[in-house]
N, C-alpha and C positions, 0 to 999 in steps of 0.2 A: 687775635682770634684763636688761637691756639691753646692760651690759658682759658679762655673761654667752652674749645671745643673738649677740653682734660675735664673742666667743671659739670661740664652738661652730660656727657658723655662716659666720659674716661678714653675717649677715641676711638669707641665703640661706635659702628653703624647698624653692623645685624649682631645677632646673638647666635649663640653655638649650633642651633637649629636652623640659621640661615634667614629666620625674619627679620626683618628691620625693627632696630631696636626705637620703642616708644616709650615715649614718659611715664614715670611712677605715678606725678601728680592728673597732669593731663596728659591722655592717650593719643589726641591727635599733637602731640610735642612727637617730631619723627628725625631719625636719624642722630648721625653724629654732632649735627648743629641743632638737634630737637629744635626744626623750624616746625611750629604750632600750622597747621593745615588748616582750620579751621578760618584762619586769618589771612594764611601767605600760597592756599594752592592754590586758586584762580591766578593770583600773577605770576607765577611760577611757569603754570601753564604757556600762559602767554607767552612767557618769557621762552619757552620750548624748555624748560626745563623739571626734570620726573623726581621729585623732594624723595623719593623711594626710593634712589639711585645715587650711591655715594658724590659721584660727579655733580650729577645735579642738585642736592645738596650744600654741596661745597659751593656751589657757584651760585645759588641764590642767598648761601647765606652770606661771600662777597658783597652781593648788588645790595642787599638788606645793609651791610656797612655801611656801606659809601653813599646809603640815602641816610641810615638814622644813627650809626655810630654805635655806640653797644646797648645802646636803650632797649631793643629787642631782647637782649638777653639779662637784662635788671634782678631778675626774681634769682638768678645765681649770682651777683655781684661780691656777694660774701666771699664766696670762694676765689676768685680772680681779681677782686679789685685793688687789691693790694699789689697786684704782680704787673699790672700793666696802668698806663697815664688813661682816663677815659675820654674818651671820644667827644 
């Protein structure tokens, strides 16, 4: 997750102005784990967890793991797959 989160990221949550940092390609891609909102804030939600909020963040992009493995994060593969065994 970590070569993952340097890829996505660069370990970036917000930007120097303090917003939370969004995706280049797509804008609901949010945070350090650019979890896509569009897809993963209703369970997030549920899950009490704020994808806006480095912690919550972190921690649904966890539970995203350990349901789907790095499949979530494919469209950056290039950059990380080399560095870590895939899921």
């Amino acid at each position: 997750m970590i070569q993952i989160a340097r890829c996505e990221s660069t370990f970036r949550h917000t930007l120097a102005d303090g917003t939370v940092l969004q995706g280049r390609v797509d804008p609901a891609d949010t945070g350090v784990m650019q979890i896509n909102k569009r897809y993963h804030e209703k369970t997030a939600t549920e899950l009490g967890l704020n994808l806006d909020d480095i912690y919550g963040n972190l921690a649904y992009a966890r539970n995203l793991y350990e349901r789907q493995g790095t499949k979530p994060w494919n469209a950056s593969a290039p950059c990380w797959s080399h560095t870590i065994a895939m899921r």
